[in-house]
ROFIMAR-420073 format. One line per 5 residues: number of its first residue (from 1); for each residue x, y, z of C-alpha. Coordinates in pm, 1 decimal, m for minus. Example, Ala and Ser with C-alpha at 12.3 -4.5 7.8 and 13.67 -1.06 7.14 Angstrom:
BEGIN
1 = 1230.0:m450.0:780.0 ~ 1367.0:m106.0:714.0 .
***
This chain:
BEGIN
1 = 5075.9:m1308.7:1068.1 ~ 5069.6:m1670.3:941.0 ~ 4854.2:m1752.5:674.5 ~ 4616.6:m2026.0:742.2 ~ 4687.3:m2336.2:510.6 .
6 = 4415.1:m2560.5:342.4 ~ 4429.9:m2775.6:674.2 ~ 4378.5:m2515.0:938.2 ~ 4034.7:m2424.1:708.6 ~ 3932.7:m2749.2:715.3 .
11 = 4007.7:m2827.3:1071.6 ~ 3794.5:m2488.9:1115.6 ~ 3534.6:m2611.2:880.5 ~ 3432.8:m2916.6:1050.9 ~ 3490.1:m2829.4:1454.9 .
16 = 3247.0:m2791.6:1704.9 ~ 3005.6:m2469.9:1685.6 ~ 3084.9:m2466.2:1318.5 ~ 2769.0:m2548.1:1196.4 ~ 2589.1:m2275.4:1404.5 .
21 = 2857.1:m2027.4:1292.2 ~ 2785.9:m2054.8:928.5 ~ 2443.5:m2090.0:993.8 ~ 2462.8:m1718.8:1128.5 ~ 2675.7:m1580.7:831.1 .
26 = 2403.1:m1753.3:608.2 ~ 2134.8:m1588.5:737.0 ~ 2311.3:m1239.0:762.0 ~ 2395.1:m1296.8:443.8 ~ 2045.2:m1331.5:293.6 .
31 = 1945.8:m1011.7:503.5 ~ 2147.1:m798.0:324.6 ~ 2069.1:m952.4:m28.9 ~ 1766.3:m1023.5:34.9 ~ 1595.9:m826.0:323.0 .
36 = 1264.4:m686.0:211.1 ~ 1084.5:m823.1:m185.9 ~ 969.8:m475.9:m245.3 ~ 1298.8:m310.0:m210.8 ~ 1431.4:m591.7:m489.5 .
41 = 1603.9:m428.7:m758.9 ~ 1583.8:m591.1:m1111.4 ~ 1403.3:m637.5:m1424.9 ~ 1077.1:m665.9:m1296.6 ~ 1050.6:m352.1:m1107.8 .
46 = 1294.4:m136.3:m1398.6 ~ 984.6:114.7:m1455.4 ~ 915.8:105.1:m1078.4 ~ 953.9:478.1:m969.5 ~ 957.3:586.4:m616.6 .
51 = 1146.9:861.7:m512.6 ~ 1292.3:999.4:m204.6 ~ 1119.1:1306.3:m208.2 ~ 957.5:1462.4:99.0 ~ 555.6:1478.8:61.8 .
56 = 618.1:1903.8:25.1 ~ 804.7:1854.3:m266.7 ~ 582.3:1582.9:m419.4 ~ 280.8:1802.4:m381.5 ~ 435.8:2108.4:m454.7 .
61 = 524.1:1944.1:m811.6 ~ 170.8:1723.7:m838.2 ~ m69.3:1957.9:m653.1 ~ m145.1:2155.3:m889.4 ~ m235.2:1940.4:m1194.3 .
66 = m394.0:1695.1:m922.0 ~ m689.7:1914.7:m847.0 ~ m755.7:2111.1:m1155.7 ~ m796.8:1658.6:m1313.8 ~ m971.7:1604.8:m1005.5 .
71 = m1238.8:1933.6:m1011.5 ~ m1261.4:1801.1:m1436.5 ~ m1395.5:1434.5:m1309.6 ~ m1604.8:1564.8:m1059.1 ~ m1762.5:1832.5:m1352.4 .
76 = m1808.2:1553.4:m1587.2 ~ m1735.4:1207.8:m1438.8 ~ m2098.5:1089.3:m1226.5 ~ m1908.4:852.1:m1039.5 ~ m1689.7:1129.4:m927.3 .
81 = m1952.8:1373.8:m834.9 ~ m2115.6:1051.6:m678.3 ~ m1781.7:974.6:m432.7 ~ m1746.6:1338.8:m343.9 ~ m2053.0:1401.7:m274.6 .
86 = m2173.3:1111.5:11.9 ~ m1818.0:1190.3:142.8 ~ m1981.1:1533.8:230.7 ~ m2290.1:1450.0:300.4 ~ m2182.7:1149.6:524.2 .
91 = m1948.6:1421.0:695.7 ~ m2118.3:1697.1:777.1 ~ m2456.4:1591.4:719.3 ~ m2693.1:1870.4:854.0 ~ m2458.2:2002.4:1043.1 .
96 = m2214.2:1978.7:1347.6 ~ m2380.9:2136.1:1587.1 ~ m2194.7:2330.7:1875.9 ~ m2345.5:2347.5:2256.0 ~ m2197.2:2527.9:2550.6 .
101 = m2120.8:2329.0:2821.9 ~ m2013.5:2589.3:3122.5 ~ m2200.2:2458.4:3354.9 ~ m2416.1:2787.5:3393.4 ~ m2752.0:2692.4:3279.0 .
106 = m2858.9:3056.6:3169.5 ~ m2520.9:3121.6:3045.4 ~ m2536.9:2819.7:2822.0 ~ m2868.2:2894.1:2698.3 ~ m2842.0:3288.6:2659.1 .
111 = m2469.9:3156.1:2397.9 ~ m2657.0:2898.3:2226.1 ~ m2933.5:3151.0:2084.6 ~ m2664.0:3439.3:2057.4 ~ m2482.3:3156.2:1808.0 .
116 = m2813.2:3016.4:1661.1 ~ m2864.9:3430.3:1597.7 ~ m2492.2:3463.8:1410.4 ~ m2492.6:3166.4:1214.3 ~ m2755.3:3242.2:982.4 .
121 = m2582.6:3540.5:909.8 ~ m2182.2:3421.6:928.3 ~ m2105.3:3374.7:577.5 ~ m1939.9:3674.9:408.5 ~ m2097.5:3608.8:116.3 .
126 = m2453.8:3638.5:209.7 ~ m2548.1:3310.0:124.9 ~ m2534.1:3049.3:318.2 ~ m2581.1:2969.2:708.9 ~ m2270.3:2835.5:950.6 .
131 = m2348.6:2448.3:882.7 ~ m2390.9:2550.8:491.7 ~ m1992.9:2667.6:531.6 ~ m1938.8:2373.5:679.8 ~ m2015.4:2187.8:426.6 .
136 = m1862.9:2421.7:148.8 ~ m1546.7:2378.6:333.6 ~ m1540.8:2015.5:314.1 ~ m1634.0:1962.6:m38.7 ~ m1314.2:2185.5:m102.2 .
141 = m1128.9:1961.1:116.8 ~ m1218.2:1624.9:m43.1 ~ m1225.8:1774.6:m380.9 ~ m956.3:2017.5:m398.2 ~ m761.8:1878.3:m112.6 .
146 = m760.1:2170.8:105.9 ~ m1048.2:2375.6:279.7 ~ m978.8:2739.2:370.6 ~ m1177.5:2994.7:591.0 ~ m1087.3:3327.1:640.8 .
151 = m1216.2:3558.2:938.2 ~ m1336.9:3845.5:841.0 ~ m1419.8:4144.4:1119.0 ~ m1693.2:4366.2:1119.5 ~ m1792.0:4700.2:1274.0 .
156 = m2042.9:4726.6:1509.5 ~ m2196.6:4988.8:1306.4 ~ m2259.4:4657.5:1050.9 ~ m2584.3:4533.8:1228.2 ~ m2463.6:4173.2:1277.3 .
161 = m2561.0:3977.5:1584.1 ~ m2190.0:3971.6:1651.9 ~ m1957.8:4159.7:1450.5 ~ m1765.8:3859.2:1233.9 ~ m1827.2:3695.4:958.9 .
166 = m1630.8:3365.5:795.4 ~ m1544.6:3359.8:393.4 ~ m1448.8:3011.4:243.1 ~ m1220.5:3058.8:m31.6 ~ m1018.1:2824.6:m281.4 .
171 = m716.8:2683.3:m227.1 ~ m587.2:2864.1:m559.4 ~ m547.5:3180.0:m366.0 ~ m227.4:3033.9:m179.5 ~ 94.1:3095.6:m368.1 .
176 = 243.0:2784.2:m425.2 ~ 535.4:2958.1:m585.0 ~ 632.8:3086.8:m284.1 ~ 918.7:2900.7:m128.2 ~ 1236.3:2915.2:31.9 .
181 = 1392.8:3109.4:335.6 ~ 1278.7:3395.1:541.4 ~ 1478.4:3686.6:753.3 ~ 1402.6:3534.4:1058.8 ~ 1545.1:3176.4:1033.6 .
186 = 1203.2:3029.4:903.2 ~ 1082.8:2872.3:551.2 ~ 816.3:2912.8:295.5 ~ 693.6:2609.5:196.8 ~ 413.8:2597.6:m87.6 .
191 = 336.2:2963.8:25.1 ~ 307.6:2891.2:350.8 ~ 534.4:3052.9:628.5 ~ 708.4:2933.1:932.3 ~ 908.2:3057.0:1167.9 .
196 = 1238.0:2907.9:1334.6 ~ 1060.1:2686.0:1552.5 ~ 803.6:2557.4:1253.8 ~ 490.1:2716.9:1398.7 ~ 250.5:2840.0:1075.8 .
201 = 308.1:3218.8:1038.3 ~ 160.0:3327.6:720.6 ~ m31.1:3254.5:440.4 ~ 91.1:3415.6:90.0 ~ m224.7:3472.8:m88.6 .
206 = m319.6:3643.5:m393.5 ~ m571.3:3887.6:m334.9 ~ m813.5:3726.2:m588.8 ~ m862.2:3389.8:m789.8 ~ m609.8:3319.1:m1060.4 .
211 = m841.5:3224.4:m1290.1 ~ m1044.2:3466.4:m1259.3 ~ m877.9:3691.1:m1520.4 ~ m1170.1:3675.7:m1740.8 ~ m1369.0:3853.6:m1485.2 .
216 = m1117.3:4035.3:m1326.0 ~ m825.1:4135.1:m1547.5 ~ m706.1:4429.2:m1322.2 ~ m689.2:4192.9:m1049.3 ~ m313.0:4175.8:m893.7 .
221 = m157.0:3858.2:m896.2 ~ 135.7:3974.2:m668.4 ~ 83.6:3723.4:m354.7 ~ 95.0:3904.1:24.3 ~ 130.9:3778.7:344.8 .
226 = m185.1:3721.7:536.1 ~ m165.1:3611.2:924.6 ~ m219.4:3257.5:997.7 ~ m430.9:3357.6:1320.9 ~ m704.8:3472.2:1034.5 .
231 = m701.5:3177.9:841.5 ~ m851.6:2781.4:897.2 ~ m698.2:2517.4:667.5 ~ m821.7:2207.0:679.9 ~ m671.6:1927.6:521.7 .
236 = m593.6:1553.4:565.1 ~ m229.8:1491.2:678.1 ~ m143.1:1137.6:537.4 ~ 267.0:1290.7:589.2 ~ 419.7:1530.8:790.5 .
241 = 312.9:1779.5:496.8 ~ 215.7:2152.5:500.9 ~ m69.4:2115.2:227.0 ~ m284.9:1847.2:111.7 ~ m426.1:1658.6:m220.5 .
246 = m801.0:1589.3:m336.7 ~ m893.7:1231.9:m157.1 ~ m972.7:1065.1:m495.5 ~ m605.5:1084.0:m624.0 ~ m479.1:724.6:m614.4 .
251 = m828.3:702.1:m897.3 ~ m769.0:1037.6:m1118.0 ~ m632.1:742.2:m1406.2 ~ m894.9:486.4:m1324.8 ~ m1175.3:771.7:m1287.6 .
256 = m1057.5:895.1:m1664.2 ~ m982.6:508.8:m1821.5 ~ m1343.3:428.2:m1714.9 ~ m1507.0:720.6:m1910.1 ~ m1264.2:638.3:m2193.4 .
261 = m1394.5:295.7:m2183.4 ~ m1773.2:411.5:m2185.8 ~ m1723.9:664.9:m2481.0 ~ m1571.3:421.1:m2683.8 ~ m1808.8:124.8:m2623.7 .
266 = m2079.6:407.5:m2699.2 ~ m1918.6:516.6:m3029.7 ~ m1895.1:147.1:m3159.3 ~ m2251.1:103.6:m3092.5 ~ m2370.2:412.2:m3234.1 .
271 = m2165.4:275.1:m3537.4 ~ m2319.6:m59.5:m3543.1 ~ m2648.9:112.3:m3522.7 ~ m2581.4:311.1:m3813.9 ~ m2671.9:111.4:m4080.3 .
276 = m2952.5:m227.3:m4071.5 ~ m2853.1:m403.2:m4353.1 ~ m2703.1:m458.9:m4693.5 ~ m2888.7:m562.3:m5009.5 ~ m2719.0:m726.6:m5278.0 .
281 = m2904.2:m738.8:m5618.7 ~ m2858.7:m970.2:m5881.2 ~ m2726.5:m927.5:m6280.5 ~ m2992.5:m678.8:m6364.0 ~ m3015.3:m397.1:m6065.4 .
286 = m3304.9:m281.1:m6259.2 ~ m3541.7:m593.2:m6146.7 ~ m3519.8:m384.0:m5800.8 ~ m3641.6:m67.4:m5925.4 ~ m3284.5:92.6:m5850.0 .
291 = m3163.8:320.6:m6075.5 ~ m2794.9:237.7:m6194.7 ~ m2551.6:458.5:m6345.8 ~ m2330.5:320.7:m6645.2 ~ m1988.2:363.2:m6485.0 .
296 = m2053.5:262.8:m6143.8 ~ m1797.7:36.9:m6008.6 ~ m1853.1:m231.3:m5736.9 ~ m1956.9:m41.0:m5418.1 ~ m2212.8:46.1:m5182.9 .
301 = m2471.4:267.4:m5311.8 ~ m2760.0:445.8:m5171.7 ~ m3154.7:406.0:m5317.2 ~ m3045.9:667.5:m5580.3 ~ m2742.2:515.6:m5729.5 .
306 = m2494.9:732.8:m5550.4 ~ m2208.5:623.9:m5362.7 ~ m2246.9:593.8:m4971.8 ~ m1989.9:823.0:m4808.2 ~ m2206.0:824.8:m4466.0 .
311 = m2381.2:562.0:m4289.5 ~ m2700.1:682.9:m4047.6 ~ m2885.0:536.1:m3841.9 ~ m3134.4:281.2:m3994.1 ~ m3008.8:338.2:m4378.4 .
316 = m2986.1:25.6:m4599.5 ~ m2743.7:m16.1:m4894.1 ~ m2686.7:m104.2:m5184.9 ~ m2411.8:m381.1:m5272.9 ~ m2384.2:m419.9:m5699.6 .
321 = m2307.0:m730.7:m5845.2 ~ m2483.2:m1039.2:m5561.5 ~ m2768.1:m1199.1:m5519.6 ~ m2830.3:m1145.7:m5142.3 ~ m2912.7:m946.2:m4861.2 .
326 = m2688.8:m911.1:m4516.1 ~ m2857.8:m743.0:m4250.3 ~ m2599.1:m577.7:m3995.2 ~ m2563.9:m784.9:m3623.7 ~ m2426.1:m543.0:m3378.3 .
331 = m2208.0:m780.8:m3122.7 ~ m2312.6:m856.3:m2744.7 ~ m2062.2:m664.9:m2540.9 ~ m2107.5:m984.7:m2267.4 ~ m1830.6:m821.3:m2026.1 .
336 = m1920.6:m451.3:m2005.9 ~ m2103.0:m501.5:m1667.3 ~ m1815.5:m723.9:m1534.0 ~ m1536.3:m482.0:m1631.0 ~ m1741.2:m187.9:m1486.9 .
341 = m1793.3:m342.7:m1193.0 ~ m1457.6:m389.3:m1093.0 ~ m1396.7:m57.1:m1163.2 ~ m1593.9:95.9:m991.6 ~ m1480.8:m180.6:m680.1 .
346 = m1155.2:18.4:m729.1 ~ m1255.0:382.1:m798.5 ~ m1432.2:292.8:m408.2 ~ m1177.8:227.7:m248.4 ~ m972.4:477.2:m394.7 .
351 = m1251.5:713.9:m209.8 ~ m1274.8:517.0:86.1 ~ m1629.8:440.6:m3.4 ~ m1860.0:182.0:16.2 ~ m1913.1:62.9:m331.4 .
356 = m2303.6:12.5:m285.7 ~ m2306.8:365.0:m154.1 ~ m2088.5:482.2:m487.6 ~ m2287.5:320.5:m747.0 ~ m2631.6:281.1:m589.6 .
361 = m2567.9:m89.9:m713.4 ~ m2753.4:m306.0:m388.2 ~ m2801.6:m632.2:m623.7 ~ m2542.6:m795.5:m428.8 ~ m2576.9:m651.7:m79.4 .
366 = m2799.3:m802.5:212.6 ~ m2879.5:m707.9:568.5 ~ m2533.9:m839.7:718.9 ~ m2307.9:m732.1:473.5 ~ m2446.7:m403.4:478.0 .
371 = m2383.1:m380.3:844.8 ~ m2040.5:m505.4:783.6 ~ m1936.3:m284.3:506.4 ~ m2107.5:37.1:666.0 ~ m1899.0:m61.6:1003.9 .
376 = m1585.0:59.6:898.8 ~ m1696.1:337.7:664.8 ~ m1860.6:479.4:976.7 ~ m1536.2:434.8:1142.6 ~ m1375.9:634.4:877.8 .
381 = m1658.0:906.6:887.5 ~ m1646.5:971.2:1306.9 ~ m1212.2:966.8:1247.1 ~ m1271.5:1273.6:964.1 ~ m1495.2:1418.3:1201.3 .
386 = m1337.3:1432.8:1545.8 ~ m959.3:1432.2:1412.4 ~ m1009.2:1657.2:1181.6 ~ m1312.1:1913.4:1122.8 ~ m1410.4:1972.8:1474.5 .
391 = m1056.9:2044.7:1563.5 ~ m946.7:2219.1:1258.8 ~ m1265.7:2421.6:1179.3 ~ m1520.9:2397.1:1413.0 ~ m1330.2:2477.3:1754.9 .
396 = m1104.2:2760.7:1611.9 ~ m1450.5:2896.2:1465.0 ~ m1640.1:2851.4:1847.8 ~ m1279.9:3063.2:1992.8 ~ m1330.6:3333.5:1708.4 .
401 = m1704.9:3370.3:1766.0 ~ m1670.0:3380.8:2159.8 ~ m1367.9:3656.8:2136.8 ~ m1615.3:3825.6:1892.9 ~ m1924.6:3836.4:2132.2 .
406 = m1719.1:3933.7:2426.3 ~ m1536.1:4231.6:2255.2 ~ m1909.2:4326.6:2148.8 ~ m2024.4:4332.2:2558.5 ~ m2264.7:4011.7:2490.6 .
411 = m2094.8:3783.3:2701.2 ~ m1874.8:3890.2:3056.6 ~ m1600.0:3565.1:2976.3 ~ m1423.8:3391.9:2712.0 ~ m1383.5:3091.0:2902.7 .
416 = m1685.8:2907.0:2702.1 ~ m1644.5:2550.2:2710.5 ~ m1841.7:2402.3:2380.4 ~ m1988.3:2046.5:2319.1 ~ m1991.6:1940.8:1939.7 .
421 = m2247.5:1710.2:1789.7 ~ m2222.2:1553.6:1493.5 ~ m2502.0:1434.1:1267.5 ~ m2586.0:1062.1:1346.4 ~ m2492.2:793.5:1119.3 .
426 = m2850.0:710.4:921.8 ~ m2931.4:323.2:995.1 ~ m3051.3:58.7:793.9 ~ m3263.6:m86.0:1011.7 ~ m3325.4:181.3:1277.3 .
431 = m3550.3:m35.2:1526.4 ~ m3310.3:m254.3:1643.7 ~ m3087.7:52.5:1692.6 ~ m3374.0:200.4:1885.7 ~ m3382.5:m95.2:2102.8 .
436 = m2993.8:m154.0:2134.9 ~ m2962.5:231.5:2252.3 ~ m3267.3:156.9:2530.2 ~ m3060.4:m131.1:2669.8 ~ m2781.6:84.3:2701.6 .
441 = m2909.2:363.2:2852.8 ~ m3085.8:113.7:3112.3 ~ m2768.8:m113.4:3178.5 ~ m2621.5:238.2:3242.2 ~ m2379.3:225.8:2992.7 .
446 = m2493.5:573.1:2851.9 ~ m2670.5:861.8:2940.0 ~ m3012.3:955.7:2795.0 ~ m2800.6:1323.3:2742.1 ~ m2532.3:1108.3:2525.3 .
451 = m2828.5:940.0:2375.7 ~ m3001.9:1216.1:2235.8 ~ m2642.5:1419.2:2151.1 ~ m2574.3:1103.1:1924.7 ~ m2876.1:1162.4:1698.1 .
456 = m2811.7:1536.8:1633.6 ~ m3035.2:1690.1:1913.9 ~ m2994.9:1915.3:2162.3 ~ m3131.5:1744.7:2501.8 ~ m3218.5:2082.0:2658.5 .
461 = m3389.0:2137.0:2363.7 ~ m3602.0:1787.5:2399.9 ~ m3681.3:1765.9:2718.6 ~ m3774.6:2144.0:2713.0 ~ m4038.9:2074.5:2419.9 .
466 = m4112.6:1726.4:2580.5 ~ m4235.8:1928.3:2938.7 ~ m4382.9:2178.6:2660.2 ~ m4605.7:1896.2:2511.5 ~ m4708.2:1731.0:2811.3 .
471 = m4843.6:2061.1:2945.6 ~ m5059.8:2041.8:2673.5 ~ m5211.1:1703.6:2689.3 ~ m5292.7:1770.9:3057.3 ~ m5470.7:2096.0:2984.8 .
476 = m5699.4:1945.5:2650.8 ~ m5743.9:1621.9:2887.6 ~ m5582.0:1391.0:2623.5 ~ m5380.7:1056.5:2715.5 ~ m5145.6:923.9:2447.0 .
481 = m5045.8:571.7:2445.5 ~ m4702.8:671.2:2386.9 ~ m4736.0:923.3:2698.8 ~ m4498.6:703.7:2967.6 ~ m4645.6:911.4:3260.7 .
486 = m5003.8:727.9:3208.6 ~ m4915.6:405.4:2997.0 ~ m4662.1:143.5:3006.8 ~ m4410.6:m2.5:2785.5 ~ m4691.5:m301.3:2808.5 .
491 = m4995.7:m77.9:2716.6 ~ m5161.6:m95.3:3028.6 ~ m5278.1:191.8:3234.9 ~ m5039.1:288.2:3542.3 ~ m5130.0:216.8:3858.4 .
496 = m5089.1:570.2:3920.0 ~ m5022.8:830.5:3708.5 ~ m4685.4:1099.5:3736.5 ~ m4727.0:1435.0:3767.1 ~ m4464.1:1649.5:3603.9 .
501 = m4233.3:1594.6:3842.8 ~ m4255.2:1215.2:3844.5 ~ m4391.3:1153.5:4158.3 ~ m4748.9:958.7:4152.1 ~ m5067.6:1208.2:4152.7 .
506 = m5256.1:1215.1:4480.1 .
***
């Protein structure tokens, strides 16, 4: 081959299409040096730590020490217990309230009361009612970052409405020890087992709390398998990961440098406090009526002549050897409120919370941006909801329950379709709500049914204790102005009034 001289290059250089040529190797170039700013290597970014790791092995190493910090804020950090707990209550609410939908109108009513029957008495534990656990099993999501429910069978012989009962328990119980490779060509990952194809198998649990030694020091701590068919895990999967972490982790540091920050500001003013103000004698101490002692130095002493070696609270001193008195002027800490403000800005969003609703702080918030900023945390609420309680708790629950009551000769099917309702979101300003879900419903862009499902009720259940009440007022002879049957939207009288089955009276 013959090597180009200095003229062939520059011949190269400067013909046609050159320009564009170099114009490409430029840019490629600057792709691969540059590419993207946040993958930049160099000084700047030196204690910049981000790993490769999958999101298994960063919570099987983090987990751990995440929630035991997390369940310490929410113990002792308001703000904590604050985020967790309107997460929870925004959530469930009063409850999400199942209603069979087969179609059947007897069938649907005689499973709604059989479930209205078993969930007062579902929990394992005696205490608390189906919408209770609901909660309970949230609250360990959000703080804990995982909820668990176990099914627990019961005999006939055991009196219960239907024979199962559900048992939240902590997410402690899981081995996280347990990893690595199983028989069959599956994996244990954070104590949880999967077979070949990556379908949940097992759970490895300990067969009590590991804390609980106090209590329970015979208690095994060897972990055994329990099936995944008898255990509900709910959890929020940010990654393709098998367990998850409390939702206030991105704050844990912020959550803790906050209280550091109060505590300390509190300490210097209890110091401050301590001690009103100095007097300084003249020459002769005596002309003060304070007794001196012959080989006392220059110092602060106390009414008595003795050397202060504690200030408290309101105390004045004694300076030898001035003619003056100081009196002590605690400073103005003039940016507390602005530094705990923004904190608090941050430890929101680290929740995903409003940060009116966190801190109860409204000095800044009107009509519109309430609307605005309780738009999206709504959003965020009806997501947790529908992605991931009703089908991770509440549906598997509705199958166990149904296979429960059929095994016990209640029901002749298992094939119970179920409607869930969620609690409705509470509104600032609930008349124009009122009037926005009338024009709906009479543009025919929803159905009175949808309507009444969105608030929390039942619409059997209404229009049942609607006919109920009307009944009523017919018998006693009593017209309401609110009765639409007798008086319109207007006030005035009908023309005719409706009988119960809407059509006009004779």
């Amino acid at each position: 081959m013959v090597k180009a001289t200095w003229l062939d290059r520059a011949i190269g250089f400067f013909a046609p299409g050159a320009a564009a040529r170099r114009a490409r190797e430029r840019a490629a170039f600057e792709v691969l040096t540059r590419g993207y700013d946040g993958a930049q290597k160099g000084r700047k970014t030196l204690s910049w730590r981000a790993g490769p790791t999958s999101a298994d092995a960063e919570i099987a190493h983090a987990g751990p020490l995440l929630r035991d910090r997390m369940r310490d804020l929410v113990r002792n950090n308001p703000h904590a217990a604050k985020a967790v707990s309107e997460l929870v209550s925004h959530i469930v609410g009063d409850g999400i309230v199942p209603r069979a939908r087969t179609g059947n109108a007897k069938l649907d009513e005689r499973v709604n009361r059989l479930f209205e029957r078993w969930a007062k008495e579902c929990d394992a534990d005696g205490h608390l009612d189906f919408f209770g656990l609901q909660t309970l099993v949230v609250r360990e999501m959000i703080e804990s970052g995982d909820g668990l429910i176990r099914r627990r069978r019961r005999r006939a012989e055991d009196g219960l409405t239907v024979p199962l009962q559900l048992q939240v328990i902590e997410t402690d119980l899981i081995d996280g020890s347990k990893n690595g490779p199983t028989n069959g060509g599956g994996v244990i990952i954070q104590g949880v087992e999967h077979d070949a194809i990556g379908k949940r198998t097992a759970y490895w649990m300990f067969p009590t709390h590991p804390g609980n030694a106090v209590f329970d020091p015979k208690g095994a701590l060897e972990s055994r398998p329990v099936p995944a068919s008898e255990i509900l895990h709910l959890y929020e999967k940010q990654r393709t990961q098998v367990r998850g972490v409390p939702w206030g982790s991105p704050v844990i540091m912020s959550l803790q440098n906050l209280g550091s920050y109060e505590e300390a500001e509190l300490v210097r003013k209890r110091l401050e406090a301590c001690m009103v103000g100095v007097l300084i004698p003249g020459d002769d101490d005596g002309e003060l009526g304070i007794p001196t002692q012959q080989d006392n130095g220059p110092g602060l002493y106390d009414q008595d002549g003795f050397a202060v070696e504690k200030f408290e609270p309101g105390m004045f001193v004694v300076a030898h050897g001035g003619k003056d008195i100081k009196f002590s002027q605690p400073a103005i800490t003039s940016n507390y409120d602005t530094y705990k403000r923004s904190m608090l800005h941050t430890i929101a969003a680290g929740f995903r919370v409003p940060y009116a609703i966190l801190s109860g702080d409204l000095s800044q918030v009107n009509y519109s941006s309430s609307k605005i900023g309780l738009e999206g945390f709504r959003r965020l609420i009806s997501a947790v909801q529908w992605q991931m309680v009703i089908p991770m708790i509440c549906e598997p629950v509705w199958r166990w329950f149904i296979e429960a009551a059929y095994l016990a000769g209640h029901i002749d099917t298992t094939d119970i379709p179920v409607e869930w309702t969620p609690p409705r979101f509470y509104s600032a300003d609930p008349a124009r709500d009122v009037a926005a879900t009338i024009a709906e419903v009479r543009a025919g862009f929803k159905s009175p049914q949808e309507a009444i499902s969105e608030r929390g009720w039942n619409p059997d259940d209404v229009l049942r204790e609607i006919a109920e009440f009307n009944q009523k007022l017919d018998a006693l002879g009593i017209v309401l102005d609110s009765d639409p049957r007798r008086i319109t939207q207007a006030g005035q009288f009908q023309s005719k009034p409706l009988d119960q089955e809407g059509q006009e009276d004779g």
